[in-house]
N, CA, C and O of each residue as an XYZ file, in Angstrom:
864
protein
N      -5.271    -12.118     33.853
C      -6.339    -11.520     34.661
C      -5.974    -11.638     36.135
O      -5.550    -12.730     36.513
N      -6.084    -10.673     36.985
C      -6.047    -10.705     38.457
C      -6.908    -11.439     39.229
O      -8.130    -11.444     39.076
N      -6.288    -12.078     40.078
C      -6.856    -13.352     41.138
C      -6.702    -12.559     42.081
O      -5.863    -11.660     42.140
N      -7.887    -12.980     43.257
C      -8.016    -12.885     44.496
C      -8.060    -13.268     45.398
O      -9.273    -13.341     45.600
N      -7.309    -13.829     46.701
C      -7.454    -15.030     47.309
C      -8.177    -15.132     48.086
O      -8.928    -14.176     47.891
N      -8.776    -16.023     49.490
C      -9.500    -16.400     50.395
C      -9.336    -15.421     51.097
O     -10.314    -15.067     51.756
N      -7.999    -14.587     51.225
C      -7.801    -13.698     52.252
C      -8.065    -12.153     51.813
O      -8.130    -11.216     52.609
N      -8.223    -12.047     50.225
C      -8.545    -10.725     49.617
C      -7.835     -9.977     49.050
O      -8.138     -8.894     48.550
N      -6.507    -10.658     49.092
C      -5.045    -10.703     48.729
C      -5.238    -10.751     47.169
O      -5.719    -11.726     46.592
N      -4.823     -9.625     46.557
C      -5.170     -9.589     44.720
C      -3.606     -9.939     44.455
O      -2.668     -9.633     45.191
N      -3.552    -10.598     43.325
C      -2.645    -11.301     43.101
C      -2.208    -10.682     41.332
O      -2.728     -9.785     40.670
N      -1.532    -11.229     41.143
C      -1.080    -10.868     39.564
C      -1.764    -11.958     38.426
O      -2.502    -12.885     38.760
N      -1.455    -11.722     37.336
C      -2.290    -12.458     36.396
C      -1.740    -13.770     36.696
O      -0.693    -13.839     37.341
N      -2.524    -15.148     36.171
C      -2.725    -16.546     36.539
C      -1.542    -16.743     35.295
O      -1.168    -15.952     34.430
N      -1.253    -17.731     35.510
C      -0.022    -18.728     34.648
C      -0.733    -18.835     32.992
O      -0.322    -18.561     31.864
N      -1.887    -19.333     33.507
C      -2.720    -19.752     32.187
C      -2.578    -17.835     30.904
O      -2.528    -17.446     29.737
N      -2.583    -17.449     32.082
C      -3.063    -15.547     31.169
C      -1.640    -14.888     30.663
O      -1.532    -14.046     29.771
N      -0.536    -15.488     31.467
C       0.405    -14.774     31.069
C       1.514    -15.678     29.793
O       2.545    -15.259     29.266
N       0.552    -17.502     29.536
C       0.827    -18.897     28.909
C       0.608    -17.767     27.211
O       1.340    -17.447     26.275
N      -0.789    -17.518     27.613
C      -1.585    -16.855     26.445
C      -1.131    -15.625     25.988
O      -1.211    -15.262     24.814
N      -0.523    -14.797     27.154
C       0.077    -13.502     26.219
C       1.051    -14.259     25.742
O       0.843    -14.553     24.566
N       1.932    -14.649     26.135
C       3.427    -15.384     25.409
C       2.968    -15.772     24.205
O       3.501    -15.517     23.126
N       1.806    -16.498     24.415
C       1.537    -17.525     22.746
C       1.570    -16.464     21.594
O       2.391    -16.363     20.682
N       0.199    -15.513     21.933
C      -0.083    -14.601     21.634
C       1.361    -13.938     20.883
O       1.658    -13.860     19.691
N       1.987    -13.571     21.929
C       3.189    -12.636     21.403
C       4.087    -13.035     20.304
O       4.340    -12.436     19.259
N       4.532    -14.199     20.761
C       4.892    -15.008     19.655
C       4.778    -15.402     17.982
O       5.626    -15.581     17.108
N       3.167    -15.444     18.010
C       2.582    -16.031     16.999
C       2.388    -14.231     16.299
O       1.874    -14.011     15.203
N       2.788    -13.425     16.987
C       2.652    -12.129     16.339
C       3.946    -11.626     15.606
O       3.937    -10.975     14.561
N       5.220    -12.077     16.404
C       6.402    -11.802     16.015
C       6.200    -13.298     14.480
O       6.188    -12.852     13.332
N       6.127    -14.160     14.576
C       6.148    -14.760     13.499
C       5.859    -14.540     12.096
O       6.393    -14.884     11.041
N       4.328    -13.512     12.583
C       3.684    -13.722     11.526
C       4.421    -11.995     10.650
O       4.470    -11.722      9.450
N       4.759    -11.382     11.543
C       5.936    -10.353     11.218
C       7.058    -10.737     10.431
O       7.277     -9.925      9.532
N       7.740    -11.576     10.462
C       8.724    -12.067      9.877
C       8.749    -12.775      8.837
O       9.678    -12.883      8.037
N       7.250    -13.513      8.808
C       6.886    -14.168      7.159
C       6.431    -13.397      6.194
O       6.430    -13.685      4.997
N       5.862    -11.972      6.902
C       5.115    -10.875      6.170
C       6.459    -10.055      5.797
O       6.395     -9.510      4.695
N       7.457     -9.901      6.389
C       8.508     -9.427      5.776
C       9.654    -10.508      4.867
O      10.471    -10.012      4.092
N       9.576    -11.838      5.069
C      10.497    -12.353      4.088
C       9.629    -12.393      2.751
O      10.244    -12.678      1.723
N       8.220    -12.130      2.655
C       7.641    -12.346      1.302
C       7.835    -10.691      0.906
O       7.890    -10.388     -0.286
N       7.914     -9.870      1.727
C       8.415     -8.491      1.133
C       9.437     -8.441      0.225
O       9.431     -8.027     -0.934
N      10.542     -9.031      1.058
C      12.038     -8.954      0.346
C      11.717     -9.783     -0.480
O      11.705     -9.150     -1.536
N      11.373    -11.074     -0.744
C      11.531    -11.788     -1.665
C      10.598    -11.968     -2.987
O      10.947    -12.503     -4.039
N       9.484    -11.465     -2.725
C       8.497    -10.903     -3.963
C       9.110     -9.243     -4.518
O       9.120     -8.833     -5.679
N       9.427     -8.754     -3.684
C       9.957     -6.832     -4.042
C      10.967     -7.107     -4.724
O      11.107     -6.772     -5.901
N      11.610     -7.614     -4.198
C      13.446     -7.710     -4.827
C      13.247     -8.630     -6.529
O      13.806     -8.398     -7.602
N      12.370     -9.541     -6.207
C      12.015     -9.713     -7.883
C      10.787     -9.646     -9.027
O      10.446    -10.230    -10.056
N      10.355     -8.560     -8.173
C       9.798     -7.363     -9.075
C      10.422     -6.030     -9.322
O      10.186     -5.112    -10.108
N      11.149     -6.204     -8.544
C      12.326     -4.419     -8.533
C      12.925     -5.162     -9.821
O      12.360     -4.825    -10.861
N      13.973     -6.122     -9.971
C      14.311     -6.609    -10.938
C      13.941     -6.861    -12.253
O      14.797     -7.110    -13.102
N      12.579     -6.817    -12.547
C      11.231     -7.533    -13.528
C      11.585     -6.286    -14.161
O      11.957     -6.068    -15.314
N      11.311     -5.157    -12.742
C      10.707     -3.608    -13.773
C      11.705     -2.674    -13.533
O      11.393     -1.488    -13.432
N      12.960     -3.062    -13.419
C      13.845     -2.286    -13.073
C      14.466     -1.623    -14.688
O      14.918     -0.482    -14.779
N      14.387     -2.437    -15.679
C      14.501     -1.848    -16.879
C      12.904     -0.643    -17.419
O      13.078      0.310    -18.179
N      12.020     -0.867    -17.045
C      10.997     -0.072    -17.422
C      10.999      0.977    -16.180
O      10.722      2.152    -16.419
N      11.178      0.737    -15.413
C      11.471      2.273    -14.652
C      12.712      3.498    -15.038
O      12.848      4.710    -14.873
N      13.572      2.246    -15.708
C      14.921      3.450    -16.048
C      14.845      3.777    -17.066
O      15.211      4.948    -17.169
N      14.425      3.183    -18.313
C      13.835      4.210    -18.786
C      12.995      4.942    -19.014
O      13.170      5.729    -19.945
N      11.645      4.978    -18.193
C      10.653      6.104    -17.780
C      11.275      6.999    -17.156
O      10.983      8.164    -17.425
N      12.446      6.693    -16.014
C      13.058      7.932    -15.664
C      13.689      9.028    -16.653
O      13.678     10.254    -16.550
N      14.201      8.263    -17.574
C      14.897      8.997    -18.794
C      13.847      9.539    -19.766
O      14.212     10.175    -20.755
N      12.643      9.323    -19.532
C      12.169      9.926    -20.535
C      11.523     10.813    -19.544
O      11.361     11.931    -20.033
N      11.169     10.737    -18.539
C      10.675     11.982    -17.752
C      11.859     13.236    -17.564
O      11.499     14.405    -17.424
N      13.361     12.824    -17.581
C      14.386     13.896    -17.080
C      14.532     14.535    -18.549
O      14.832     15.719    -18.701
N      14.369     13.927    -19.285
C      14.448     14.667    -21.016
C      13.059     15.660    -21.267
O      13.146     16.618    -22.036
N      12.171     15.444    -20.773
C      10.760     15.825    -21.132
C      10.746     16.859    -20.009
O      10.456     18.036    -20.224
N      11.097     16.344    -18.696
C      11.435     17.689    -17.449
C      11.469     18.863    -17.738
O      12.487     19.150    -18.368
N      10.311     20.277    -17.422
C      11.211     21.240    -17.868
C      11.877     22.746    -16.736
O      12.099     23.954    -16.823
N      11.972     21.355    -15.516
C      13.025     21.929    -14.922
C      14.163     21.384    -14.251
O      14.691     21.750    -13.202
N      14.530     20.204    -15.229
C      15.507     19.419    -14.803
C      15.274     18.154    -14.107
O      14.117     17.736    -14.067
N      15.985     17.650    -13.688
C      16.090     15.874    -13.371
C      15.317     16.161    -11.824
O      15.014     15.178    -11.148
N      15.084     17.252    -11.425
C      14.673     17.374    -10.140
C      13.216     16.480    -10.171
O      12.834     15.648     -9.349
N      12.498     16.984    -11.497
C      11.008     16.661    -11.523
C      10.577     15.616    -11.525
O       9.420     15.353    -11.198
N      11.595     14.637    -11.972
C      11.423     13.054    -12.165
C      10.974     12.342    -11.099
O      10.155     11.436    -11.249
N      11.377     12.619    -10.129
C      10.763     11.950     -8.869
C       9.824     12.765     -7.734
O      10.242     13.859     -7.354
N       9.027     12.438     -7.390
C       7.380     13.396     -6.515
C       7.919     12.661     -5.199
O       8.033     11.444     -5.059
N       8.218     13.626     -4.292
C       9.293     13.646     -3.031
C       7.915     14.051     -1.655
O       7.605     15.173     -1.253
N       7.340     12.706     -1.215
C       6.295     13.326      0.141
C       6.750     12.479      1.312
O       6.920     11.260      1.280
N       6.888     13.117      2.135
C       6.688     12.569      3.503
C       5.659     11.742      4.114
O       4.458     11.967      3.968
N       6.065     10.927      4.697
C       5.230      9.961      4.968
C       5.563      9.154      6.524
O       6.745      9.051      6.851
N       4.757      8.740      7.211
C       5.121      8.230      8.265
C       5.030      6.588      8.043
O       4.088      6.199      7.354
N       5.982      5.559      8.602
C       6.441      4.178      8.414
C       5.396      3.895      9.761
O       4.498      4.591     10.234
N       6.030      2.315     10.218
C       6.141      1.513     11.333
C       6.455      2.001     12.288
O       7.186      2.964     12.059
N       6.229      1.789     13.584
C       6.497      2.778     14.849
C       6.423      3.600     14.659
O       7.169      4.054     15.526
N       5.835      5.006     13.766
C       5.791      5.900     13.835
C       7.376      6.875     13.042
O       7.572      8.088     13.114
N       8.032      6.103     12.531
C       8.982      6.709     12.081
C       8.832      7.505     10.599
O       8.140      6.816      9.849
N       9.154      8.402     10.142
C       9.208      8.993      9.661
C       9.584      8.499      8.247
O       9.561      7.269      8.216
N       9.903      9.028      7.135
C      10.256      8.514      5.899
C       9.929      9.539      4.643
O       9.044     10.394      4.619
N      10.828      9.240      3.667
C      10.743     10.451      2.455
C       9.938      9.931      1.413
O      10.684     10.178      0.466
N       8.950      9.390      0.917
C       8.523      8.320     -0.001
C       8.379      8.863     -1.686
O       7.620      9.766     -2.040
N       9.099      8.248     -2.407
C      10.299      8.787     -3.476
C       9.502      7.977     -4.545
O       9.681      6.763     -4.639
N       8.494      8.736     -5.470
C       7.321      8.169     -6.956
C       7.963      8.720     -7.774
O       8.477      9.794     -7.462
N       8.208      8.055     -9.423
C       8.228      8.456    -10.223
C       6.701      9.406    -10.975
O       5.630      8.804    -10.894
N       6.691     10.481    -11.492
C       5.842     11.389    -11.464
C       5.242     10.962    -12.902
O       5.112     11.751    -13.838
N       4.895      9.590    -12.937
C       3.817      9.284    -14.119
C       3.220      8.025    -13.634
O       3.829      7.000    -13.325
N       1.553      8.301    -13.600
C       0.759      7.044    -13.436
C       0.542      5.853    -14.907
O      -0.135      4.841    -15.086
N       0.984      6.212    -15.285
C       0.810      5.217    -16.873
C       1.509      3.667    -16.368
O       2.711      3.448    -16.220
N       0.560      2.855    -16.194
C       0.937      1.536    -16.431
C       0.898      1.300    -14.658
O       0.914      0.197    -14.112
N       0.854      2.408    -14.078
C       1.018      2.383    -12.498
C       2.982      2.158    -11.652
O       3.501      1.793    -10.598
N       3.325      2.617    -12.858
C       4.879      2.765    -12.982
C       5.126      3.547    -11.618
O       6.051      3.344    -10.830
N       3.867      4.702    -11.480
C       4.399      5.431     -9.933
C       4.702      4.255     -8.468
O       5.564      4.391     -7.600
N       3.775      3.246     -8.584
C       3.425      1.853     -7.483
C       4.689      1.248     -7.236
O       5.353      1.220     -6.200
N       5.050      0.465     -9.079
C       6.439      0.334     -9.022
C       8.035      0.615     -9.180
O       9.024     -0.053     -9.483
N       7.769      1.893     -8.828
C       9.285      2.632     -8.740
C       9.009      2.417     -7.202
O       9.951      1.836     -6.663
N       7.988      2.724     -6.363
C       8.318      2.538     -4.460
C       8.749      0.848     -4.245
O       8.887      0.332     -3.136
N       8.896      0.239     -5.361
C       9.712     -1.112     -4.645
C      10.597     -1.077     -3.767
O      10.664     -1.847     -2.809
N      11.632      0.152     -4.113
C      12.583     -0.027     -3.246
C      12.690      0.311     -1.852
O      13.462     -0.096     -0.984
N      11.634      1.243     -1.820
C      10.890      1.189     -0.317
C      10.581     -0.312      0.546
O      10.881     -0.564      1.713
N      10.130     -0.878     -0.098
C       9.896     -2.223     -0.059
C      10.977     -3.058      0.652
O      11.031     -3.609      1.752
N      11.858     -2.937     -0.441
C      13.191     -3.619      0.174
C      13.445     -3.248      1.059
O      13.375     -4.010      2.023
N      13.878     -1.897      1.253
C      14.522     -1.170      2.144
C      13.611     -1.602      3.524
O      14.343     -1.819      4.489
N      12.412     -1.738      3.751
C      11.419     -1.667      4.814
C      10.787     -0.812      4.951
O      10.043     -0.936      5.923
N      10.650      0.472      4.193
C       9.984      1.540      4.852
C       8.560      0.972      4.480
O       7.626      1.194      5.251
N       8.360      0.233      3.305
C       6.772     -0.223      2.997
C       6.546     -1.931      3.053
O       7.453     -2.731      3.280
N       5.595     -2.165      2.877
C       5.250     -3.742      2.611
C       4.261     -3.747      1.293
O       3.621     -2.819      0.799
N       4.384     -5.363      0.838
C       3.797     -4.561     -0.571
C       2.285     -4.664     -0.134
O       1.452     -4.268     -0.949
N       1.783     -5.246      1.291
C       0.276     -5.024      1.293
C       0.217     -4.708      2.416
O       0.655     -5.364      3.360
N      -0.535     -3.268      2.487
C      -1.188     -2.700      4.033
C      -1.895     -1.701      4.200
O      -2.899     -2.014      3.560
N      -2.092     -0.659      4.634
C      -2.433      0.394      4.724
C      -1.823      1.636      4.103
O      -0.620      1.889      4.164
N      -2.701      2.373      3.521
C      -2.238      3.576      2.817
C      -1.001      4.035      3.642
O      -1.233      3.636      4.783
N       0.483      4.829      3.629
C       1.210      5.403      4.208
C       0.779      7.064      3.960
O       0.611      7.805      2.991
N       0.723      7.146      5.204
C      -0.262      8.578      5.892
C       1.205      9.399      5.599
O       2.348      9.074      5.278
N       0.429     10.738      5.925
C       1.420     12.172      5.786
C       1.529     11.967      7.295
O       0.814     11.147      7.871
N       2.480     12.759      7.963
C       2.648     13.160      9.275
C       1.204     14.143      9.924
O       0.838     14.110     11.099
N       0.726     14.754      9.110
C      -0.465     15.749      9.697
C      -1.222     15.355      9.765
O      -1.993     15.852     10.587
N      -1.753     13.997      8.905
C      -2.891     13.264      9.057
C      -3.908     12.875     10.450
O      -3.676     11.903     11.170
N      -4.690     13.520     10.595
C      -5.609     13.429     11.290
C      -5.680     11.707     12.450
O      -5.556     11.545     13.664
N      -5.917     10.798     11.372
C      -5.652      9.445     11.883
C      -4.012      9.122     12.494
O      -3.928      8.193     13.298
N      -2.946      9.745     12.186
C      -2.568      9.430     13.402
C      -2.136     10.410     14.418
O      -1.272     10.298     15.287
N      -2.949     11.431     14.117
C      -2.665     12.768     15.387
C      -3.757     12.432     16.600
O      -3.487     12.663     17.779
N      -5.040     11.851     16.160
C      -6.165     11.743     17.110
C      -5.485     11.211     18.347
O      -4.455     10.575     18.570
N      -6.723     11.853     19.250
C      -6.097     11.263     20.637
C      -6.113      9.723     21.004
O      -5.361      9.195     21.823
N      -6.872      9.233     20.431
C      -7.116      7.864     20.338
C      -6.743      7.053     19.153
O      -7.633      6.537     18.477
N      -5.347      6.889     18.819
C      -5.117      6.830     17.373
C      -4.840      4.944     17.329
O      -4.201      4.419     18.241
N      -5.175      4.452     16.647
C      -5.760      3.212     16.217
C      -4.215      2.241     16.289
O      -3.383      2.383     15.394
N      -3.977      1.274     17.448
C      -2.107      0.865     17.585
C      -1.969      0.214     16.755
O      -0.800     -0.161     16.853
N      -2.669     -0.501     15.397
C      -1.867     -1.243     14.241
C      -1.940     -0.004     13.668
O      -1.712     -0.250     12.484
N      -2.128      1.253     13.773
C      -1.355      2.300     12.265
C       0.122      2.179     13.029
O       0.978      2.475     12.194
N       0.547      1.953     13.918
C       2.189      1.967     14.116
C       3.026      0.677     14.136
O       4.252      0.645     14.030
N       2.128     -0.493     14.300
C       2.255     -1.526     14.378
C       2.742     -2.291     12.687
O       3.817     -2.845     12.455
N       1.932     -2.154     11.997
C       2.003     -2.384     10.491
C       2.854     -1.059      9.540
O       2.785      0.170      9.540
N       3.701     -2.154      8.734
C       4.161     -1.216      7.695
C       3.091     -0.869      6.539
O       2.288     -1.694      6.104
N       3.159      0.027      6.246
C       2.416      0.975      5.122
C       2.317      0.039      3.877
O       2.887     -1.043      4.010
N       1.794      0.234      2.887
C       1.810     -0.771      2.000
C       1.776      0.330      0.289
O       1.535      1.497     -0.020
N       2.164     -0.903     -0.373
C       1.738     -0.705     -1.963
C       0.168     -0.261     -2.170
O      -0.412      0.790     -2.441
N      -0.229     -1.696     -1.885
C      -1.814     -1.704     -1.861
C      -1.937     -1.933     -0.773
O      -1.120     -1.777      0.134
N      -3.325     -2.465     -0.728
C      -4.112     -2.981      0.522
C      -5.533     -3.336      0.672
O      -5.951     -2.235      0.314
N      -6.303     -3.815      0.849
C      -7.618     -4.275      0.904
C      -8.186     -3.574      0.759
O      -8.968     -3.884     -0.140
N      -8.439     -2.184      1.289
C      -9.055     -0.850      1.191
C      -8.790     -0.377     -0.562
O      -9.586      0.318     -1.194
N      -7.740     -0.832     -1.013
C      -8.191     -0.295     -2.432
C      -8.436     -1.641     -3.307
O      -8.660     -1.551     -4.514
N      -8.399     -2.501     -2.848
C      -9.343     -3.742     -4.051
C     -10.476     -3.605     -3.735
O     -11.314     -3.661     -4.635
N     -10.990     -3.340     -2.114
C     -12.598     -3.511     -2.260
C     -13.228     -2.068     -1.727
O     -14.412     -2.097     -1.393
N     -12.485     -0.756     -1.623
C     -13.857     -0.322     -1.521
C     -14.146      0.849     -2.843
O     -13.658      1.906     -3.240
N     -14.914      0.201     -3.098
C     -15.277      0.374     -4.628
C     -16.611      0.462     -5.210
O     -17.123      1.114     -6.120
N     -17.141     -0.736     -4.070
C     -18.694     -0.964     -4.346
C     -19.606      0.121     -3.347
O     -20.793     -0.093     -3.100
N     -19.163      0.823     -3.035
C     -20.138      2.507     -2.381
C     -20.794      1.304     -1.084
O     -21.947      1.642     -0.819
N     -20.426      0.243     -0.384
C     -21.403     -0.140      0.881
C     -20.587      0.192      1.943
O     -19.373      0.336      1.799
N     -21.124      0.316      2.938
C     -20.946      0.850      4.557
C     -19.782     -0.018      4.574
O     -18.724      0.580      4.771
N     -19.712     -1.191      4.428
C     -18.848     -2.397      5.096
C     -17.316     -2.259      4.334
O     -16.248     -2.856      4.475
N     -17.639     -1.502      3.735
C     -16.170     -1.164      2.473
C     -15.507      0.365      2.588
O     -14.794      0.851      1.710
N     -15.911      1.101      3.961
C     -15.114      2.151      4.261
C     -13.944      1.765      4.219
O     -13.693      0.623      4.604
N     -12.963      2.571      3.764
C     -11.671      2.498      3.858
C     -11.180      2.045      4.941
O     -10.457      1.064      5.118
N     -11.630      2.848      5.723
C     -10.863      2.828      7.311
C     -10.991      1.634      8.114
O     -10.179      1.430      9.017
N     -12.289      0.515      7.784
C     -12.829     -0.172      8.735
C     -12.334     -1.075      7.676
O     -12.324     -2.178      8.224
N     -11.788     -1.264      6.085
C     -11.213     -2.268      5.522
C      -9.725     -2.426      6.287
O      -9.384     -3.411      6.942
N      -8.911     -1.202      6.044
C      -7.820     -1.355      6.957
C      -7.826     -1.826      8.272
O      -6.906     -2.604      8.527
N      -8.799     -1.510      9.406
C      -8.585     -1.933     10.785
C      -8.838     -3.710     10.230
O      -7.938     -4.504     10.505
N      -9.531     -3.993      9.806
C      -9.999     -5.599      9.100
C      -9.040     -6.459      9.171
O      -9.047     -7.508      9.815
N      -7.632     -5.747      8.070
C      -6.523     -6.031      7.626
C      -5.636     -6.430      8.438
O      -4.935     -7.441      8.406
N      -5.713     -5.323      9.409
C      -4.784     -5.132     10.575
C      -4.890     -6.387     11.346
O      -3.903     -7.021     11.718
N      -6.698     -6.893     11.686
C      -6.728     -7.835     12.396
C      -6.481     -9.281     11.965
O      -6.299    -10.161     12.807
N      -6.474     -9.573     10.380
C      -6.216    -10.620      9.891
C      -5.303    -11.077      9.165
O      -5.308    -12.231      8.737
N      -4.375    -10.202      8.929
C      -3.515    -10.276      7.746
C      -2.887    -11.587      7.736
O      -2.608    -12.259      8.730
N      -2.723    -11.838      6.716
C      -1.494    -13.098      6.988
C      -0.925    -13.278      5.587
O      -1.129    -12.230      4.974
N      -0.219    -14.279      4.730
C       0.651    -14.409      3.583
C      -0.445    -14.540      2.786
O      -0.389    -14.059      1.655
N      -1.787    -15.300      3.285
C      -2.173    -15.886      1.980
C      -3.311    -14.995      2.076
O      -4.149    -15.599      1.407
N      -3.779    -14.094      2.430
C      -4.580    -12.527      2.311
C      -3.446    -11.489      1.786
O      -3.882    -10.533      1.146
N      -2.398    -11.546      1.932
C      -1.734    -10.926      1.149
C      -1.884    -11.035     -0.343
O      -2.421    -10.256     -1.131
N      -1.056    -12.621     -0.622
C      -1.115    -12.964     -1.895
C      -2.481    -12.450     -2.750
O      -2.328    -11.736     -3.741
N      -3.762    -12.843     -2.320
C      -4.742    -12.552     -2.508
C      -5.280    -11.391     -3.442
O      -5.906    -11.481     -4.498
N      -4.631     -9.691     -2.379
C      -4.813     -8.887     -2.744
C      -4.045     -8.565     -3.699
O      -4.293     -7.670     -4.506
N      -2.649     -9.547     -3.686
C      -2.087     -8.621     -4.913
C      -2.270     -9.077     -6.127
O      -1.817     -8.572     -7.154
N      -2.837     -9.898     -6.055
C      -3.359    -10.713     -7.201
C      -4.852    -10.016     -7.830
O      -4.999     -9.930     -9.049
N      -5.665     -9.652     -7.102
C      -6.609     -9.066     -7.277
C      -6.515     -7.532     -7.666
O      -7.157     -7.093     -8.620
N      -5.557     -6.609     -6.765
C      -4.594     -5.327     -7.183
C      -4.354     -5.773     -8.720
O      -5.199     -5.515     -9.578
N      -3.418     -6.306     -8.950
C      -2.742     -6.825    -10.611
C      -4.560     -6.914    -11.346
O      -5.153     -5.969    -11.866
N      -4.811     -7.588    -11.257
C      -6.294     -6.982    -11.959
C      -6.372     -6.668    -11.919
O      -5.866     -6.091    -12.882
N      -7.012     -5.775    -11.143
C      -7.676     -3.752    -10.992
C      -6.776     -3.427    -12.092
O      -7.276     -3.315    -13.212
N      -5.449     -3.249    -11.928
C      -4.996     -2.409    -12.504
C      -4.757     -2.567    -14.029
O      -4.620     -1.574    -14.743
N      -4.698     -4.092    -14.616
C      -4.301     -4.028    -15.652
C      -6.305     -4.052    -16.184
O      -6.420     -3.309    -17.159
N      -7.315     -4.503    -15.895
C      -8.364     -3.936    -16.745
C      -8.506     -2.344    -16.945
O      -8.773     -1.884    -18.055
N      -8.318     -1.539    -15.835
C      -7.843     -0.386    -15.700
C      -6.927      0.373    -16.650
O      -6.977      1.602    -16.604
N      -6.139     -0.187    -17.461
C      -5.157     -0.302    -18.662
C      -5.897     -0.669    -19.688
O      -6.148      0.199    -20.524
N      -6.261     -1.607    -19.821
C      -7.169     -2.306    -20.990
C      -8.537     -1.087    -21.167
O      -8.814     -0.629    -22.276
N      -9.035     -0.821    -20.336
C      -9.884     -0.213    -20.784
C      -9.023      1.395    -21.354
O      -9.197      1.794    -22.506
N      -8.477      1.862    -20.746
C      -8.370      3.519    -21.174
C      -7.369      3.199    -22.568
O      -7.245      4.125    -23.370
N      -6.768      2.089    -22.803
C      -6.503      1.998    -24.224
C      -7.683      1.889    -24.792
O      -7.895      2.868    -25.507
N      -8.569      1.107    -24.788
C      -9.867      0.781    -25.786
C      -9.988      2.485    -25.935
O      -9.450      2.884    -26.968
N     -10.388      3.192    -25.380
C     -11.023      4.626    -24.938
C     -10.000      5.084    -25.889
O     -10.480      6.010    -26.542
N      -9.007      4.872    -26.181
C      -7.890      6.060    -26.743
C      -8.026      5.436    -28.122
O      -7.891      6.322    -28.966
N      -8.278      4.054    -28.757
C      -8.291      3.841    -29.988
C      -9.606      4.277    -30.347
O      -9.884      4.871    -31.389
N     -10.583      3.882    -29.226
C     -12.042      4.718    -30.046
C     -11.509      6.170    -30.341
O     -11.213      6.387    -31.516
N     -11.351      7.156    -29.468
C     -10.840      8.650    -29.687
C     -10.397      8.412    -31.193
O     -10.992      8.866    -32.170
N      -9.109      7.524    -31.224
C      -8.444      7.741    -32.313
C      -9.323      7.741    -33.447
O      -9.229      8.546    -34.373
N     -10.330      6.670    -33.348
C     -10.885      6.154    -34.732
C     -11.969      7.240    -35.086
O     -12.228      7.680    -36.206
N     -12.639      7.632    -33.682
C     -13.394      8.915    -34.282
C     -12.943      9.775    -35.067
O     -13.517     10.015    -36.129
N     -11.752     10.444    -34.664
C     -10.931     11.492    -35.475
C     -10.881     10.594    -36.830
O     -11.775     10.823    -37.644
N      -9.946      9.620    -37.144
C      -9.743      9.084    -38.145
C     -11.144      9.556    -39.534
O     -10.850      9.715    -40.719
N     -12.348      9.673    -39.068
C     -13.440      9.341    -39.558
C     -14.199     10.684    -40.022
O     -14.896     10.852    -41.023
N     -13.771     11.817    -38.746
C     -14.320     13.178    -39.172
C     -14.161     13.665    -40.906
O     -13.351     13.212    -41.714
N     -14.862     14.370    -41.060
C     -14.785     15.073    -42.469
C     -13.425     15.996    -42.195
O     -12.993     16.443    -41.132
N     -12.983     16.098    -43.365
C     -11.995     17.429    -43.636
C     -12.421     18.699    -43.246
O     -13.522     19.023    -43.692
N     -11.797     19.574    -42.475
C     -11.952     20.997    -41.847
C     -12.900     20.926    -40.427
O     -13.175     21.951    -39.804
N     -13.408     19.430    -39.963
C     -14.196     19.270    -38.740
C     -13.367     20.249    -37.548
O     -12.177     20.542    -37.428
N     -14.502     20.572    -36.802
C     -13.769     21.691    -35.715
C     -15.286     22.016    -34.896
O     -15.769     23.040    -34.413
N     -15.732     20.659    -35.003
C     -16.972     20.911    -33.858
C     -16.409     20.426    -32.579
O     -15.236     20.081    -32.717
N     -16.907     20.279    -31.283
C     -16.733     19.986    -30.039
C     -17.711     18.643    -30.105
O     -18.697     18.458    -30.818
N     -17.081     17.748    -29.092
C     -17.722     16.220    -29.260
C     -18.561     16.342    -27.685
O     -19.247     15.405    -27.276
């Protein structure tokens, strides 16, 4: 903050203000660097975990393809960290959420983190505005992110947008861990249930009379 002296003489910020940006700065680069060694080191052994169930989902998507190996992977643009650009490369089946983990290697690579904010298109509104929000350039894009474990329950306080700015302001390893732990739920009751749903289907059919051909 600017000082002023006896004589009216404005001065530059005080020792104490520029003690505090340093701290500040610091404790920001840190917490950057722990948020990226749990990237590499949780991604790299889950890329590994599911690196056999992605290859062959790829193989059964390039066999089933019916216009070639092109289709296997859903190819969108996406904007990273600082604003950089990026190709973000899904396998083109949600079953099991196999699309989530084929972007591991995004992960590794850096273009994502496995917890943050949705990774926006380039046209996206949020970061074209004139006033565009400095952790969307600040933070890498994520797998998940808080915005999809909690807003779910339809309240004001669980907008997407105001879960992410949240994120932005608190993140740390063990709000990470958190969500992905809570993510891994979502998704596998999410599983559990649409199987239940597919053996009921099944068992109904099982049960119809011979020549049934009504609508359910």
């Amino acid at each position: 903050m600017a000082r002023v002296t006896a004589a009216g003489v404005t001065l530059g910020p005080s020792r104490a203000a520029l003690e505090r940006a340093v701290v500040s700065l610091a404790g920001r680069a840190a917490s950057v660097t722990r948020k990226r060694a749990l990237d590499l080191a949780l991604g790299s052994a889950l890329l590994l975990l599911a690196a056999p169930a992605l290859a062959l989902t790829a193989l059964i998507l390039a066999v089933r393809a019916p216009h070639g190996r092109g289709s296997v992977l859903l190819r969108e643009a996406r904007v990273g960290m600082g604003g950089r650009p990026f190709e973000l490369r899904s396998l083109r089946t949600r079953r099991f959420r196999l699309d989530l983990l084929s972007r591991l290697p995004h992960v590794v690579r850096g273009d994502l983190s496995l917890v943050g904010p949705p990774p926006l298109r380039p046209d996206d509104p949020a970061l074209n505005a004139p006033r565009t929000d400095p952790w969307r350039r600040e933070l890498r894009p994520g797998l998940t992110g808080l915005a999809q474990v909690r807003a779910r329950s339809g309240m004001p306080w669980d907008e997407p947008a105001l879960l992410d700015a949240h994120y932005a302001e608190h993140h740390g390893t063990g709000l990470d861990l958190a969500i992905l732990v809570r993510s891994a739920r979502i998704h596998l009751r999410t599983e559990l249930r649409e199987a239940r749903r597919g053996k009921a289907r099944l068992s109904d059919t099982d049960h119809r009379p011979p020549g049934y051909s009504g609508v359910d």
